[in-house]
C-alpha positions as a Markdown table, in Angstrom:
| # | Residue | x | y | z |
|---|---|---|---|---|
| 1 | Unk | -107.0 | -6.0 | 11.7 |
| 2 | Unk | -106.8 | -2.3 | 11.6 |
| 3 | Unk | -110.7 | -0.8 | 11.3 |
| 4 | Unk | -110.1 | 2.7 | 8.5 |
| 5 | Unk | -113.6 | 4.4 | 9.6 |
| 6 | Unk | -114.0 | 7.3 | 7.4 |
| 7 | Unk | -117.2 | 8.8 | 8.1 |
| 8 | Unk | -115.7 | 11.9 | 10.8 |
| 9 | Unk | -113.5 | 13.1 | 8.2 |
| 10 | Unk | -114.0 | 15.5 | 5.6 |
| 11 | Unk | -114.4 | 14.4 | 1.5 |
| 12 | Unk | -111.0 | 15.1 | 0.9 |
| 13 | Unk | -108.9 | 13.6 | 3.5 |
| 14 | Unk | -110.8 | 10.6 | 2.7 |
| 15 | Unk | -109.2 | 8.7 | -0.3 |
| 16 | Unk | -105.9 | 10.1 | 0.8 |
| 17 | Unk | -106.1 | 8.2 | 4.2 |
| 18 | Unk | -107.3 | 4.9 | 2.4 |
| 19 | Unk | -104.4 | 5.1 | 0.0 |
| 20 | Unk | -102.3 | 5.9 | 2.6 |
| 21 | Unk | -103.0 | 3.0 | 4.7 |
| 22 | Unk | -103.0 | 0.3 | 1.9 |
| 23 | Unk | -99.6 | 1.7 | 0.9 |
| 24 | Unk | -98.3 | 0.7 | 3.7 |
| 25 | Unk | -99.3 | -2.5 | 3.9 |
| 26 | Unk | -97.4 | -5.9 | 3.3 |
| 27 | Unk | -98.5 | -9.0 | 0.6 |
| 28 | Unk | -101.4 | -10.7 | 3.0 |
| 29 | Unk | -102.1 | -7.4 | 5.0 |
| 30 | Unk | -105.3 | -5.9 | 4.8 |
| 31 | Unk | -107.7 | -3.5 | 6.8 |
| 32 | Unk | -111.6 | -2.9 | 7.2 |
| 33 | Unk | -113.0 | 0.0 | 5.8 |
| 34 | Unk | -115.8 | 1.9 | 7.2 |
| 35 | Unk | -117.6 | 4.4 | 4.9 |
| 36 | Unk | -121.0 | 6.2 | 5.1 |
| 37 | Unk | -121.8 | 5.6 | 1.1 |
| 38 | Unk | -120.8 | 3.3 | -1.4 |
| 39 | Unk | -117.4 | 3.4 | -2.2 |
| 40 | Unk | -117.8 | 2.8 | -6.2 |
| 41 | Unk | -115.5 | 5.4 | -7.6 |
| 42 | Unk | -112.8 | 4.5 | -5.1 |
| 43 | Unk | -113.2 | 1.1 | -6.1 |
| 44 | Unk | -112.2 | 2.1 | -10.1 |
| 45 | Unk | -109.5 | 4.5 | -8.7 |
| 46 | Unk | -107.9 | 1.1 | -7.2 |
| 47 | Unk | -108.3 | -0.6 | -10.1 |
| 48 | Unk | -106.4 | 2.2 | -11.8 |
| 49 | Unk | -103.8 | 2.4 | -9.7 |
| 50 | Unk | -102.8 | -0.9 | -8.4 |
| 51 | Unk | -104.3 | -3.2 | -10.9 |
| 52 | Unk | -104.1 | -7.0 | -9.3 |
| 53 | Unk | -102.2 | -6.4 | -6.2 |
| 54 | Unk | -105.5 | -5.8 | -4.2 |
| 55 | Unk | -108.9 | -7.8 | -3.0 |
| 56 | Unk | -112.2 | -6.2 | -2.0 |
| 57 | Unk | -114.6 | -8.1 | 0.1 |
| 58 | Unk | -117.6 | -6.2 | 1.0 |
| 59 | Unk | -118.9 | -7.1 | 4.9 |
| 60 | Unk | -122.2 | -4.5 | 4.5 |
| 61 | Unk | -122.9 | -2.9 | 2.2 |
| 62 | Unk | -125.4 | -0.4 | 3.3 |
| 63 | Unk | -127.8 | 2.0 | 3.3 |
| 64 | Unk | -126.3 | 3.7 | 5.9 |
| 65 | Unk | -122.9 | 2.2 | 6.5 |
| 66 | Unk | -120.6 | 0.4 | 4.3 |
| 67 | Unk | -118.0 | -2.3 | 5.2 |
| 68 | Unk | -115.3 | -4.1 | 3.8 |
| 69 | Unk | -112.1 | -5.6 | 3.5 |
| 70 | Unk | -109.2 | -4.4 | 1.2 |
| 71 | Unk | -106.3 | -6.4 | 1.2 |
| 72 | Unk | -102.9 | -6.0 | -0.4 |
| 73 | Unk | -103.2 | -9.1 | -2.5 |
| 74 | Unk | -99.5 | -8.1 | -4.3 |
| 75 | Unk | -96.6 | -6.2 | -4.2 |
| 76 | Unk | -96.1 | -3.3 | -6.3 |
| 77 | Unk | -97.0 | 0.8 | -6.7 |
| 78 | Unk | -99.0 | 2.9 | -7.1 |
| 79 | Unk | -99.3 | 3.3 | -11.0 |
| 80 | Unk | -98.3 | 7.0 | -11.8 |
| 81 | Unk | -101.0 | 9.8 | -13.3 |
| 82 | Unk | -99.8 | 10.0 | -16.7 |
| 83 | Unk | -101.2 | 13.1 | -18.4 |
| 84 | Unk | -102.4 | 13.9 | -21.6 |
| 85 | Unk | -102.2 | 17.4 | -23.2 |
| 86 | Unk | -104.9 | 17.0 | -25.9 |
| 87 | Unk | -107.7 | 16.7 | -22.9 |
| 88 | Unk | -109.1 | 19.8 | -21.3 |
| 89 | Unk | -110.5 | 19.6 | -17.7 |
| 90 | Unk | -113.5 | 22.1 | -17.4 |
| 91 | Unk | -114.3 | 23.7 | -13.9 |
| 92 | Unk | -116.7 | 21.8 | -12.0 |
| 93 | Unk | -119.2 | 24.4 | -11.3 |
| 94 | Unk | -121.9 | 22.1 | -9.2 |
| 95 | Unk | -122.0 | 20.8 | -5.0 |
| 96 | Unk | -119.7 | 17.9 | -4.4 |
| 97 | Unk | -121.8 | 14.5 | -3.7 |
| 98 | Unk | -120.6 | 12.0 | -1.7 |
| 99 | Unk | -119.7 | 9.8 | -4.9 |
| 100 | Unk | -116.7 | 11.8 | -5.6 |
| 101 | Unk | -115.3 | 10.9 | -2.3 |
């Protein structure tokens, strides 16, 4: 099984490598993620975009590392960003925390 360790590379190469790698995967496929914080919001952002075609199987969870399993449980894509023009986005103005990695 292919080990995803994330903890050399910088927040925002992060999230795209994990997507990355589980796109590519086949039904039954899955790799181990390593991580150096609990990976909560990329947990939701899975379950946004590919609602039931994945499992998450935590091996440690922590304090200082974080393991688990994510395998591709079905086929399908990526759901796509839909937006909507009655929201505003306001500039984040504070120091980026590990939690929005």
């Amino acid at each position: 099984m292919q080990i995803l360790d994330l903890r050399d590379l910088a927040c925002p190469q992060r999230r795209a490598r994990v997507f990355q790698t589980f796109d590519a995967l086949d039904v039954g496929e899955g790799f181990e993620f390593v991580n150096d914080h609990a990976p909560t919001s990329l947990y939701h952002k899975f379950c946004q975009l590919y609602p039931n075609q994945f499992s998450w199987e935590y091996v440690e969870q922590g304090p200082e590392v974080w393991r688990l399993i994510i395998r591709r449980s079905a086929a399908g894509e990526a759901i796509p960003f839909q937006t909507d023009a009655s929201l505003t986005i306001q500039p984040h103005t504070g120091e980026q925390t590990n939690e929005d990695c």
